[in-house]
TIFIKE-812422 format. One line per 5 residues: number of its first residue (from 1); their letters; for each residue x, y, z of N, C-alpha, C. Coordinates in nm, 4 decimals, padded with zeros to 6 digits. Example, Ala and Ser with C-alpha at 12.3 -4.5 7.8 and 13.67 -1.06 7.14 Angstrom:
2
1	as	01.3190 -00.5690 00.7800 01.2300 -00.4500 00.7800 01.3200 -00.3300 00.7800  01.2850 -00.2250 00.7080 01.3670 -00.1060 00.7140 01.2900 00.0030 00.7870;
//
This chain:
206
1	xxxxx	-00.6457 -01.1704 -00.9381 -00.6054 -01.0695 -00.8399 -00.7054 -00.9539 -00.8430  -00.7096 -00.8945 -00.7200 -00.8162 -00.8429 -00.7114 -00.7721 -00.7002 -00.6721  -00.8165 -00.5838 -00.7654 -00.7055 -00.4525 -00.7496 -00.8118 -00.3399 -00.6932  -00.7621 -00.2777 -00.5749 -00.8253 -00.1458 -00.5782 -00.7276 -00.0325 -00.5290  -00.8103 00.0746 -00.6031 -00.7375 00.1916 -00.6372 -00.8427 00.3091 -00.5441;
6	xxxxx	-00.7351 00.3805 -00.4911 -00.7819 00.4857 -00.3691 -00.7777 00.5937 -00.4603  -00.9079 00.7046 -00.5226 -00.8368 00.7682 -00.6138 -00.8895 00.9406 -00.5545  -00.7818 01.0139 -00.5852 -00.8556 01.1455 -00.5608 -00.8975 01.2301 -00.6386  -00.9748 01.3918 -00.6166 -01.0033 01.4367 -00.7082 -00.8835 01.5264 -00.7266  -00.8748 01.5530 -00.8970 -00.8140 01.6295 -00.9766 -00.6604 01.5286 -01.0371;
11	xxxxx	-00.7078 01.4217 -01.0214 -00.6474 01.2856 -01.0413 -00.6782 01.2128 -01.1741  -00.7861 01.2682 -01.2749 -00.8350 01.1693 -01.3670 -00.7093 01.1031 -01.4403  -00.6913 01.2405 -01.4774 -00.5609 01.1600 -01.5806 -00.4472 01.0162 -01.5252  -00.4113 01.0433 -01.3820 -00.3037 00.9281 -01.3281 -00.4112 00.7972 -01.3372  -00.5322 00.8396 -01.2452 -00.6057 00.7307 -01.2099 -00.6404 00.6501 -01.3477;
16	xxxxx	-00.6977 00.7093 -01.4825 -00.6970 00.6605 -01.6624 -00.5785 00.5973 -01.6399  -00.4346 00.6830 -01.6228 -00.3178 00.5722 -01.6843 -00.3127 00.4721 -01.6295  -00.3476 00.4736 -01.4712 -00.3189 00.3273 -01.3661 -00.4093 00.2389 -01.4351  -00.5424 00.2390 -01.4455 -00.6764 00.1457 -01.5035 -00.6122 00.1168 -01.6277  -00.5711 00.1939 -01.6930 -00.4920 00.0978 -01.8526 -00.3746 00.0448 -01.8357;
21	xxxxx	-00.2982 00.0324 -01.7301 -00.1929 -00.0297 -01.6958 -00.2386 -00.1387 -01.6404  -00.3138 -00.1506 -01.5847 -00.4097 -00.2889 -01.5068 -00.5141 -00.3289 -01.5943  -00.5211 -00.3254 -01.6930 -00.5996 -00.3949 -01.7723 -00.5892 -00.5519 -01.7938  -00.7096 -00.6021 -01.7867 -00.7097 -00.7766 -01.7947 -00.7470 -00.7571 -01.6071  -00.7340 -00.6952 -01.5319 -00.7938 -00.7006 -01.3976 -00.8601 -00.6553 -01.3440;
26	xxxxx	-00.8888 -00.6956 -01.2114 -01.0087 -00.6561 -01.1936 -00.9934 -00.5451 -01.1102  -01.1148 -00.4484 -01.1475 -01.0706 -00.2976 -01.1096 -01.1643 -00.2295 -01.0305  -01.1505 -00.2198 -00.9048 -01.2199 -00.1173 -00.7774 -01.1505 00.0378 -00.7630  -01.2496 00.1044 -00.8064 -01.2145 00.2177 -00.7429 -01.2973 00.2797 -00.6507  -01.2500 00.3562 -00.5399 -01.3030 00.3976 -00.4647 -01.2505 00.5580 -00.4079;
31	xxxxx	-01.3552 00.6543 -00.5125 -01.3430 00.7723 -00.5148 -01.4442 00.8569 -00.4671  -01.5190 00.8062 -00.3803 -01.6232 00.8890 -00.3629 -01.5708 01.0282 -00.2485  -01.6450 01.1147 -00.3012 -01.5964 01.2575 -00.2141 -01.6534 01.2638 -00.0715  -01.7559 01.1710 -00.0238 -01.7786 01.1282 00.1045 -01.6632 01.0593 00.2176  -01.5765 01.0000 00.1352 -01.4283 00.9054 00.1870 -01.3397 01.0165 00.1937;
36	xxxxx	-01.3197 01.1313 00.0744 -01.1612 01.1337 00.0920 -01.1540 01.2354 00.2346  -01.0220 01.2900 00.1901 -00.9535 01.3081 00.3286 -00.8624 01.2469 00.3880  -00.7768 01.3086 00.4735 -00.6870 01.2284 00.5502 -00.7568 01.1477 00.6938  -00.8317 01.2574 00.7648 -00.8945 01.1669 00.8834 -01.0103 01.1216 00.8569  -01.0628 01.0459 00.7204 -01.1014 00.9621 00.6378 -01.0790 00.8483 00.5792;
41	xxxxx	-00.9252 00.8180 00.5921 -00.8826 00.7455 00.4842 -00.9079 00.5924 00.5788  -00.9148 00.5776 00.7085 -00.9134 00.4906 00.7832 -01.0625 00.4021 00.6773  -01.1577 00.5074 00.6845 -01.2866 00.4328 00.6308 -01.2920 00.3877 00.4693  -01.1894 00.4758 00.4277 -01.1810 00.4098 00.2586 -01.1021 00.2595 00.2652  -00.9837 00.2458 00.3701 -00.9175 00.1160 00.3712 -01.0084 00.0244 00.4446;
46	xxxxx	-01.0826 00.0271 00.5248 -01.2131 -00.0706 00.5479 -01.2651 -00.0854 00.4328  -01.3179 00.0136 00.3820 -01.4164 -00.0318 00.2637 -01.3130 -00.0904 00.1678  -01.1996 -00.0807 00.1151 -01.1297 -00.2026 00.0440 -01.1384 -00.3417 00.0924  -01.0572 -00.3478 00.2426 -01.0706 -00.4129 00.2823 -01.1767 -00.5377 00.2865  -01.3499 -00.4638 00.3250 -01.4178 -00.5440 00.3168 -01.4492 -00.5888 00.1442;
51	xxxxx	-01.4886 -00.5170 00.0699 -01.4726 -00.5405 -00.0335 -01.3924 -00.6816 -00.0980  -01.2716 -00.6851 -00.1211 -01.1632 -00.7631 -00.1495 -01.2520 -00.8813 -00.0656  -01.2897 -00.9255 00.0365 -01.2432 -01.0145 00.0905 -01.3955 -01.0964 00.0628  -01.4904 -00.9912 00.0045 -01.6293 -01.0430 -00.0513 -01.6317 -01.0860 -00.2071  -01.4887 -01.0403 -00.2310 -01.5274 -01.1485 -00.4161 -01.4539 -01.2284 -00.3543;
56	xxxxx	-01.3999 -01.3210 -00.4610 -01.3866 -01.4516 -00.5139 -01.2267 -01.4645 -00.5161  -01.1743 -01.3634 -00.5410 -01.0271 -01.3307 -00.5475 -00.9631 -01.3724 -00.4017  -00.8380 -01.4402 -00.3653 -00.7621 -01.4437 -00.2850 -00.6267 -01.3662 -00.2569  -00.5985 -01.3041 -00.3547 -00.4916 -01.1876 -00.3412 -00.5160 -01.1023 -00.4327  -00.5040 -00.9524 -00.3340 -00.5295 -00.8057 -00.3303 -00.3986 -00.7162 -00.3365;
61	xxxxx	-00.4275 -00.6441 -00.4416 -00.4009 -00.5340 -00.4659 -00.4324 -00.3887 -00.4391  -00.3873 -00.3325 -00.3173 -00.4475 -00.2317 -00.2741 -00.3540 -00.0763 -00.2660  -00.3874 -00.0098 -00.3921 -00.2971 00.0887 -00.4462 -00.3472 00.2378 -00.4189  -00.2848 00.3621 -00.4233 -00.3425 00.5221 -00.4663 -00.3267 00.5136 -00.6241  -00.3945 00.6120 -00.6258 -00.3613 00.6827 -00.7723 -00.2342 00.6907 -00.8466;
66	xxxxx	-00.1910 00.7634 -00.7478 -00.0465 00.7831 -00.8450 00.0842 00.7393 -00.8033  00.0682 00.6051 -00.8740 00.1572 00.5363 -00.9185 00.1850 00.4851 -01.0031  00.2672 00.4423 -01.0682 00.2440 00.3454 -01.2248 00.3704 00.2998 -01.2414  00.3959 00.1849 -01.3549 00.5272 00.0854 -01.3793 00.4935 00.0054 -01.2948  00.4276 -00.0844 -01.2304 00.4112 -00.1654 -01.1930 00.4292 -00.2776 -01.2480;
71	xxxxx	00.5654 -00.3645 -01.1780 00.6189 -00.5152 -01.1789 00.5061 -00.5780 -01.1648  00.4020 -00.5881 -01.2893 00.2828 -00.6720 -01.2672 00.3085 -00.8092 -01.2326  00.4072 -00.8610 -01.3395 00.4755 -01.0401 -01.3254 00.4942 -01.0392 -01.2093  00.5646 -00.9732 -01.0982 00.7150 -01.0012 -01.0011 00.5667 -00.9917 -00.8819  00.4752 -00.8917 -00.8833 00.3541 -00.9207 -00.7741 00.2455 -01.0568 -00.8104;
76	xxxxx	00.2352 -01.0400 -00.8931 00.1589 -01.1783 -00.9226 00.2301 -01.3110 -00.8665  00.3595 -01.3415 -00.9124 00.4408 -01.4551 -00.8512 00.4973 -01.4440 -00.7000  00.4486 -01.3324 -00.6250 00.4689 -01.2650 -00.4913 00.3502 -01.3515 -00.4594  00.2351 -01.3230 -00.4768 00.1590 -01.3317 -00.4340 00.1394 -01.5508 -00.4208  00.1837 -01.5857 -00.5252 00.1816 -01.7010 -00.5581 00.2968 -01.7876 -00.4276;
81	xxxxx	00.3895 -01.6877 -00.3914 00.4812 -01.7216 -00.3375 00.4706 -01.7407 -00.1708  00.3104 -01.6207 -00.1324 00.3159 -01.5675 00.0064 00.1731 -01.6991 00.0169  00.1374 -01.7370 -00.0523 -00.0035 -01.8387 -00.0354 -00.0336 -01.9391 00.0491  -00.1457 -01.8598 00.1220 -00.1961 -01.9150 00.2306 -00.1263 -01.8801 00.3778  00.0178 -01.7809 00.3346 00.0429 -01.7104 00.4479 00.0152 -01.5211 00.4731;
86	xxxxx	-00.0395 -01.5331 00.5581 -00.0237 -01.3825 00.6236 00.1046 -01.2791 00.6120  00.0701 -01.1874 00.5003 00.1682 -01.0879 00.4889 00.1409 -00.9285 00.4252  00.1918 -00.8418 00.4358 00.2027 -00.6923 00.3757 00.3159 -00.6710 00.3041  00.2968 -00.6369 00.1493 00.4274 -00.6091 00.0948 00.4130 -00.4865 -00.0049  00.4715 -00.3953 00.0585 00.4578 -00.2858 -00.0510 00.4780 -00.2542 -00.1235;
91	xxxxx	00.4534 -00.2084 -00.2367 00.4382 -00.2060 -00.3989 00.6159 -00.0561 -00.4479  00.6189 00.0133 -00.3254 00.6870 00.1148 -00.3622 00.7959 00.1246 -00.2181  00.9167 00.1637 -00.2856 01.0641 00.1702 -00.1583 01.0896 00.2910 -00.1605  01.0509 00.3572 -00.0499 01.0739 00.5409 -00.0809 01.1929 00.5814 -00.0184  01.2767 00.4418 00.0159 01.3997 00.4979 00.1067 01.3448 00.4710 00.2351;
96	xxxxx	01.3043 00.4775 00.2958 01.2718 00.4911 00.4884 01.3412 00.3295 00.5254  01.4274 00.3203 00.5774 01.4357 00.2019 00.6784 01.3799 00.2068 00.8092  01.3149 00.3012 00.8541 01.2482 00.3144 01.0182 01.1228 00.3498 00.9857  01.0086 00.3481 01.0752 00.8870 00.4180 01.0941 00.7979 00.3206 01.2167  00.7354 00.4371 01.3329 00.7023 00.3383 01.3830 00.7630 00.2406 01.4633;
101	xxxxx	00.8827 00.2863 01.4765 00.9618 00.2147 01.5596 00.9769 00.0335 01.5107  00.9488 00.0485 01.4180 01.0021 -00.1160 01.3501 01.1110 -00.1939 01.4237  01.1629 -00.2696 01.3745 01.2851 -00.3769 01.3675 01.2662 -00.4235 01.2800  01.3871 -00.3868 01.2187 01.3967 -00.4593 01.0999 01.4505 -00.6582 01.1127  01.3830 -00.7228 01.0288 01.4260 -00.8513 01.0379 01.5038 -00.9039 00.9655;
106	xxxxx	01.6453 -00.8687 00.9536 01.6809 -00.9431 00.8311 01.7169 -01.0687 00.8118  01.6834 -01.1374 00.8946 01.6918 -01.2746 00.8818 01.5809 -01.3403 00.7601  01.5055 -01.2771 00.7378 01.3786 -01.2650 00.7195 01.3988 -01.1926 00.5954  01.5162 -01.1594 00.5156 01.5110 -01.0966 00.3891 01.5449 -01.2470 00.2515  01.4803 -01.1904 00.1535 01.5070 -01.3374 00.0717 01.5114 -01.2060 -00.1017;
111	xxxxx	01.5795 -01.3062 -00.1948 01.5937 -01.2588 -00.3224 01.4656 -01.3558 -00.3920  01.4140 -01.2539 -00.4841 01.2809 -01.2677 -00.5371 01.2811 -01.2491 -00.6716  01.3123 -01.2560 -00.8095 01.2984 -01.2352 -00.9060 01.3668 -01.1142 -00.9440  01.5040 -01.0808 -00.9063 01.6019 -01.0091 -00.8739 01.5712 -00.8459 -00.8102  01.4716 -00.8954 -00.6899 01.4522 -00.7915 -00.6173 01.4655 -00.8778 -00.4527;
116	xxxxx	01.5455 -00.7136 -00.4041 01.5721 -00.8249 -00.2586 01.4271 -00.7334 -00.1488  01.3535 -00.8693 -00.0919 01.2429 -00.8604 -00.0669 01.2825 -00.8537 00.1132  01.2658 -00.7269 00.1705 01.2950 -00.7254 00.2731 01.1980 -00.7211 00.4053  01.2109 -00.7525 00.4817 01.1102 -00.7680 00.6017 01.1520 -00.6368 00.7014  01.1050 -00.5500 00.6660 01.1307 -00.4128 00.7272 00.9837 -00.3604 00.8376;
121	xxxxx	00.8926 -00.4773 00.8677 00.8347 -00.4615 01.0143 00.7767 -00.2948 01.0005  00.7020 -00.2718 00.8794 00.5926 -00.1501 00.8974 00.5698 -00.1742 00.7529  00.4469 -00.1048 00.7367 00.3240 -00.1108 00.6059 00.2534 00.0303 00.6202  00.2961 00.1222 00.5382 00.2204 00.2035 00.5120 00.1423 00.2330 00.3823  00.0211 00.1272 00.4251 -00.0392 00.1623 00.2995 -00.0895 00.1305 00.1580;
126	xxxxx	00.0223 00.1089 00.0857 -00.0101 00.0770 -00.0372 00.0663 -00.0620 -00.0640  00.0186 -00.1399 -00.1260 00.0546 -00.3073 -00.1381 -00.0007 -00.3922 -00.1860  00.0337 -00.5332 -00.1583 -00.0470 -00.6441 -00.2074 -00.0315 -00.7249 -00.1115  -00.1426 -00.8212 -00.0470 -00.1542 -00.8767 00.0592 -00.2628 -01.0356 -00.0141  -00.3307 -01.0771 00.0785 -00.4709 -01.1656 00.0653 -00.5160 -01.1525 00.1643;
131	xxxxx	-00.6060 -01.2709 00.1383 -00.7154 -01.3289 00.2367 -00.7046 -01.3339 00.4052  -00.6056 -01.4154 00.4013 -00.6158 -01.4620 00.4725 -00.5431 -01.3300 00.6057  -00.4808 -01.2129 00.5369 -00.4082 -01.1285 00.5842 -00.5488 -01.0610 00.6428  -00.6157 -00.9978 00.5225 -00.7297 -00.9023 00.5699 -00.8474 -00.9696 00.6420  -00.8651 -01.1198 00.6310 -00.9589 -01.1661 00.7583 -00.8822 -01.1154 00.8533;
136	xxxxx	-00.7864 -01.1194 00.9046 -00.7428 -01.1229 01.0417 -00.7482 -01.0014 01.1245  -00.7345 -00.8535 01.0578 -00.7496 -00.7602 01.0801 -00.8185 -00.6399 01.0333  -00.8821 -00.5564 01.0855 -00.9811 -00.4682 01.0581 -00.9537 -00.3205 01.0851  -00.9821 -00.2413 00.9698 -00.9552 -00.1220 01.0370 -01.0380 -00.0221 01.1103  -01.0170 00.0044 01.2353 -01.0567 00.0945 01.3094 -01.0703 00.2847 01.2793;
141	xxxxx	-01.2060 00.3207 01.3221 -01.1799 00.5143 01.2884 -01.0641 00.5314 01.3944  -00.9550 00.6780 01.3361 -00.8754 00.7457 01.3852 -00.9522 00.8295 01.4690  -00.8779 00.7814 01.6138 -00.9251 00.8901 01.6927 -00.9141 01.0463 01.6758  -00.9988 01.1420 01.7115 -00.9875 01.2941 01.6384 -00.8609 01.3331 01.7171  -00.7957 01.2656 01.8101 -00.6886 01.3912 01.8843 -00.5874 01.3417 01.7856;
146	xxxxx	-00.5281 01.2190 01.6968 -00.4715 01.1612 01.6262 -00.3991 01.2854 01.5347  -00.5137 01.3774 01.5020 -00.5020 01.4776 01.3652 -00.4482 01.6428 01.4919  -00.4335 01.6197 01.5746 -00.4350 01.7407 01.6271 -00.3044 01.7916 01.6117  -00.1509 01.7263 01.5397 -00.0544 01.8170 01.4762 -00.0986 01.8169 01.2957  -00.1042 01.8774 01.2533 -00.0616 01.8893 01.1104 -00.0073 01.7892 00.9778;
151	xxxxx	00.1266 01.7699 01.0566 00.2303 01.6754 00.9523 00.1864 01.5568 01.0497  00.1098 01.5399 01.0955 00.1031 01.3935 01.1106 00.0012 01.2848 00.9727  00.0382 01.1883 00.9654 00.0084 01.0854 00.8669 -00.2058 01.0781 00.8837  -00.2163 00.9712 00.8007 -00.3360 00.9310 00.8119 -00.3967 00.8523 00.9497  -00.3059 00.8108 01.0057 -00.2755 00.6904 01.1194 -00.3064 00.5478 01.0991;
156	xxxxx	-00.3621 00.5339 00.9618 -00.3969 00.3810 00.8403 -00.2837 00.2984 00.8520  -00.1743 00.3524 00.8528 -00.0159 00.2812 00.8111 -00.0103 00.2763 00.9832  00.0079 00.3022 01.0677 00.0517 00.3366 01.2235 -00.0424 00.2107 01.2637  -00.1868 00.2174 01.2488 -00.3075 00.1098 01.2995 -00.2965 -00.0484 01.2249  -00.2324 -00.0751 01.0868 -00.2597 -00.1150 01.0283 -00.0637 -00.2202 01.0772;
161	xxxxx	00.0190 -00.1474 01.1092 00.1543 -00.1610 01.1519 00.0968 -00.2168 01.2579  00.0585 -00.1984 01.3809 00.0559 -00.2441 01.4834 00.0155 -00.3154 01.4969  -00.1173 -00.3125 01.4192 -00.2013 -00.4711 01.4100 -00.1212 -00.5725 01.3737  -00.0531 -00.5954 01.2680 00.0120 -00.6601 01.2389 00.1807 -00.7334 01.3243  00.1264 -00.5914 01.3680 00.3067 -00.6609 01.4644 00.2248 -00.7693 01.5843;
166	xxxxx	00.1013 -00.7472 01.6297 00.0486 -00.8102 01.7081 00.0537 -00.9362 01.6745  -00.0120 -00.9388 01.5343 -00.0631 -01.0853 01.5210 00.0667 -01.1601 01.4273  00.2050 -01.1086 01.4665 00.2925 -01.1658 01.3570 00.3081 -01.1596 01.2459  00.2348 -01.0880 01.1744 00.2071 -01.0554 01.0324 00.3013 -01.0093 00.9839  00.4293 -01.0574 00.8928 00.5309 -01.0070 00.8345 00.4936 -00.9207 00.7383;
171	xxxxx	00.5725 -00.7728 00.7304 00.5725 -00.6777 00.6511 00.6886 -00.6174 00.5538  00.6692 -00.6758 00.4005 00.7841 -00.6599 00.3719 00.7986 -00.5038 00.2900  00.9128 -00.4679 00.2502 00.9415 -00.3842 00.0929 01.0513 -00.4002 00.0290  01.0198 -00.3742 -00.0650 01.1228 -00.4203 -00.1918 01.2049 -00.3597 -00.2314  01.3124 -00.3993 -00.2735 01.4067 -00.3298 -00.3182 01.4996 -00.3890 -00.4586;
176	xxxxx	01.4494 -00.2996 -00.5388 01.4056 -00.1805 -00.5680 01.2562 -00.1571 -00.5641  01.2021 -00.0600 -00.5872 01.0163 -00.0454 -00.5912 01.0111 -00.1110 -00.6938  00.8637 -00.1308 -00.6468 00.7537 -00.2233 -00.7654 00.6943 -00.1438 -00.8181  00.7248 -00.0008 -00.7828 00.6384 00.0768 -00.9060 00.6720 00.2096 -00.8808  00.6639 00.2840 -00.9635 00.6909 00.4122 -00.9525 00.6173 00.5319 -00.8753;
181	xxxxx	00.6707 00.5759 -00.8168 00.6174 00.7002 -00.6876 00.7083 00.8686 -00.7815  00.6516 00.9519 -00.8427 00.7102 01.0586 -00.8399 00.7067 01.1797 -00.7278  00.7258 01.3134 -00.7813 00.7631 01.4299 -00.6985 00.6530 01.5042 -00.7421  00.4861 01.4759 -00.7751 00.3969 01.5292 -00.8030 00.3518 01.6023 -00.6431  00.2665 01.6785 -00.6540 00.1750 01.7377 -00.5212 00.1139 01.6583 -00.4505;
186	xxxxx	00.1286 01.6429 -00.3066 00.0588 01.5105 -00.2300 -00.0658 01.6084 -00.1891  -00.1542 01.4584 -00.2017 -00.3250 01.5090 -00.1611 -00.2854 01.4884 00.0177  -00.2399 01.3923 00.0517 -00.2730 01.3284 00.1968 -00.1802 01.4363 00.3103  -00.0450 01.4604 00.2344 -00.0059 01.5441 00.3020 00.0921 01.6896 00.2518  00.0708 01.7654 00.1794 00.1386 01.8605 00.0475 00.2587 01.9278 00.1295;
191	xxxxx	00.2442 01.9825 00.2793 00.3289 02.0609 00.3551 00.4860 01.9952 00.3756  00.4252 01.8181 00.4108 00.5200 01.7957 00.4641 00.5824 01.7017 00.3439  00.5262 01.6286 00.2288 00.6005 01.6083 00.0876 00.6662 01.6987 00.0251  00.6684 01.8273 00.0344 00.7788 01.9188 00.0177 00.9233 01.9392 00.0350  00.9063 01.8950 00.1787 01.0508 01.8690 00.2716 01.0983 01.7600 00.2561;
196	xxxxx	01.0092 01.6734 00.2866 01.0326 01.5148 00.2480 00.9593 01.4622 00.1153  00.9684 01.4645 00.0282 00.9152 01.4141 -00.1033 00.9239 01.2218 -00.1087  00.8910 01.1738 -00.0903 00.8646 01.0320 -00.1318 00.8676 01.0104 -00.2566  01.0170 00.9454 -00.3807 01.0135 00.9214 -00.4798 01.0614 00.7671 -00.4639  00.9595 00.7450 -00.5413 01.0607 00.5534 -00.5639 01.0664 00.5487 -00.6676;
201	xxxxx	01.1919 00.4765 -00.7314 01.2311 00.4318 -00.8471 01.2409 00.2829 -00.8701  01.2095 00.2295 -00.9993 01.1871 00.1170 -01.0347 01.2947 00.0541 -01.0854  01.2961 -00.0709 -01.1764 01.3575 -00.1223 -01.2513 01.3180 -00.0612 -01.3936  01.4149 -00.0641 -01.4738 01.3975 -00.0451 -01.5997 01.3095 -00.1487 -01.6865  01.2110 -00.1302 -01.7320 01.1222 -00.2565 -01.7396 01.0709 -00.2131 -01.9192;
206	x	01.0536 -00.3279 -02.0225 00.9821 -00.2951 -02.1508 00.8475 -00.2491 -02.1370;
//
């Protein structure tokens, strides 16, 4: 499996704990101060993107910084499970059942290694996918009027959603998270994680 990590500055310490939590894998980071940013981030998920799909690896791991507890087993046998099909499944459940105007599918929900793996029709972001997912789609620059409110997102998760609804690409999340999300300071958006804080909680894991 093939892991990369979106990392920012004033991050060393999370980004150290994530890399020793992923140890035994293989490890991309991509921190350069030319990428970050929010009406940036479109070009850091290309450059994963292409990346991943130039080694040797067939399923990707494509994470931020700060996260950690990661159900390493339960994504690995995910991944074993989604093979050779087209999918997005995100690593963290922050609560949202909508975004993007989804539909949810629950026909389309299944129990997974006692997590119920739901087809909730949007991807923002952070996950584990393959090959055959990221041949199919590419990410495009955010247009500049995109950024012209404030609390709006990166538009990565919005471009990356749609694409996928196009080409059928099931998008799942889990429940419970696959890894832990706290109530630290957001780089991407600090104003509006205040009001809305994004915490996911895990399983209790050794």
């Amino acid at each position: 499996m093939q892991v990369v990590i979106f990392s920012s500055p004033s991050r060393e310490e999370m980004l150290q704990n994530l890399i020793n939590e992923l140890k035994g894998f293989d490890v991309f980071v991509i921190d350069s101060l030319d990428t970050f940013g929010k009406e940036k981030f479109w070009y850091r998920w290309e450059m994963a993107r292409k990346y991943c799909i130039e080694t040797n690896h067939d399923n990707y791991l494509i994470i931020p910084d700060d996260i950690s507890n990661l159900d390493l087993d339960v994504i690995q046998k995910l991944h074993v499970h989604f093979k050779d099909k087209p999918f997005f499944c995100s690593v963290s459940n922050d609560g949202r059942q909508s975004c993007w105007g989804n539909q949810v599918n629950r026909f389309n929900d299944f129990m997974f290694n006692g997590y119920l793996i739901r087809d909730m029709g949007f991807f923002d972001c952070g996950g584990l996918t393959n090959r055959k997912t990221l041949s199919t789609i590419k990410i495009d620059p955010v247009p500049p009027h995109w950024f012209d409110s404030p609390i709006k997102s990166s538009g990565v998760g919005y471009q990356i959603t749609t694409k996928c609804r196009r080409h059928n690409i099931p998008m799942y999340i889990p429940n419970p998270s696959l890894s832990y999300h706290g109530n630290h300071e957001s780089v991407m958006h600090p104003f509006e994680r205040k009001r809305n804080p994004l915490i996911c909680k895990t399983k209790k894991r050794n």
